[in-house]
N, C-alpha and C positions, 0 to 999 in steps of 0.2 A: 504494500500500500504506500501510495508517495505522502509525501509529506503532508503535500497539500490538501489530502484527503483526509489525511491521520486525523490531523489537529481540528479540524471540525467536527469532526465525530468522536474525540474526546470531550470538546467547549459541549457538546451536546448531552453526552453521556453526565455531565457536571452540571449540566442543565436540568435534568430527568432528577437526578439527586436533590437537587433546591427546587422542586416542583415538587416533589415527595415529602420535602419538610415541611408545606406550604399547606399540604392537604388538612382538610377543615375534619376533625374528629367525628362531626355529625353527619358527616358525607361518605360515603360508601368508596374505600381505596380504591382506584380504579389505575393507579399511576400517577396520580394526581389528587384531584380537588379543584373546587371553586377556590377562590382568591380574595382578601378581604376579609375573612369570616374573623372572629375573636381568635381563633385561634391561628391564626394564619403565619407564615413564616417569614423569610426578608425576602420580600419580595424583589429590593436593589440587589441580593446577589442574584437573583434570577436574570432582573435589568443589565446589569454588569458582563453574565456570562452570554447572552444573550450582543450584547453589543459585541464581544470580542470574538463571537461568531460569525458576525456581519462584517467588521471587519473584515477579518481570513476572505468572508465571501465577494468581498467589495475591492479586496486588495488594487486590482488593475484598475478600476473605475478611478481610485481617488490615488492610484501612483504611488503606494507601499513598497519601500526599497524592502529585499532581504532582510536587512541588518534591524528595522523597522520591526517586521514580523517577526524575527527573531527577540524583539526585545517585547515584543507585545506579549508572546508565551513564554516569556521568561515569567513577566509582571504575572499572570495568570498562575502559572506552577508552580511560584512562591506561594501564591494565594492558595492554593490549591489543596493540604492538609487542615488550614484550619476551616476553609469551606466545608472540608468532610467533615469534620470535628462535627460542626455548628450543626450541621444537618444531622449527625447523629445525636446529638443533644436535645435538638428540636422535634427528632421524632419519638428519643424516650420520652421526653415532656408532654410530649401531645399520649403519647398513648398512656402515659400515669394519669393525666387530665379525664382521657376516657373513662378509664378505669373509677377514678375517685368521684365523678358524674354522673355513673351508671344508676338508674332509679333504684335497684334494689343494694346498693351500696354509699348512695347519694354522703360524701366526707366537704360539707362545705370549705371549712378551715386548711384541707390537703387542696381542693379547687382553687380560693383565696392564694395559697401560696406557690401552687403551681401555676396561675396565671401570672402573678408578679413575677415568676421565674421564666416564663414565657414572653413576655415584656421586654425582660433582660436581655433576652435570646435575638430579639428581633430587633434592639436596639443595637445589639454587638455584629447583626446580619448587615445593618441601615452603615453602622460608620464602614464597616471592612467594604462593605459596597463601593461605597464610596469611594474609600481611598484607590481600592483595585480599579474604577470608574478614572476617577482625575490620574492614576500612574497612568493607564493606558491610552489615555486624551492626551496627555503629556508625549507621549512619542510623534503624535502627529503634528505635522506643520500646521499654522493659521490657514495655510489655504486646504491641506486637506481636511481640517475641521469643517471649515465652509462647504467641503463639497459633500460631503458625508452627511451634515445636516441636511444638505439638499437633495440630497438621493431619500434619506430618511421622511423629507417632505413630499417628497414626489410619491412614495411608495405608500404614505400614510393616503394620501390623495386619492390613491389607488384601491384601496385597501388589500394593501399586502403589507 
């Protein structure tokens, strides 16, 4: 498999993972979940791994040297272990949350503190987001920022 195939179908496979920690506890696992719900997970590293798939896929469009992509999956598989972390954290959380919620076990004070724990969770998904967002913004030029924007606007246009 060349390169250029690999790495988007890992960004992907890292995708499926933060789409699984996202899944909303009252929603049937299906690989996912609705988005938004209380219990929901970070959705910016979803945004983040999602952006540095588009990339890869946008490379030629917006004129990605090598050394560029190479520094873009560097940025991402630094990130990379504590994304798994978080999403395994996230998904023991959400299924203690279940558990402590269930009507014939209904533990308010274990909900109460496993949602604040969950809070935690999603606030540590929001900065790491982030930062993995603004490293990987940081490798591109002002004008490939600009154009990337506008491919993103074009295709919102579109709905793709």
């Amino acid at each position: 498999m060349t390169k250029t195939l690999m790495i988007p179908s890992l960004l992907l496979g890292l995708l499926a993972i933060a789409a699984t920690a996202q899944a909303n506890p009252f929603h049937r696992d299906h690989g996912g979940g609705f988005r938004g719900g209380p219990m929901s997970g970070p959705t910016e590293i979803g945004r983040v791994l999602h952006l540095a798939g588009r990339l890869e896929a946008v490379a030629e469009e917006i004129g990605l040297s090598e050394a560029q992509r190479d520094e873009i999956h560097a940025v991402v598989d630094q990130a990379r272990p504590e994304l798994r972390d978080l999403a395994r954290e996230m998904r023991g959380n959400r299924d203690a949350l279940r558990g402590a919620s269930a009507p014939e076990s209904y533990d308010q004070t274990a909900v109460a503190e496993l949602a604040a724990a969950q809070g935690d969770l999603i606030a540590r998904g929001i900065v790491l987001g982030a930062q993995v967002r603004h490293d990987v913004l940081a490798v591109l030029s002002l004008e490939q920022r600009e154009q990337l924007q506008a491919l993103r606007a074009e295709r919102r246009r579109f709905g793709r």
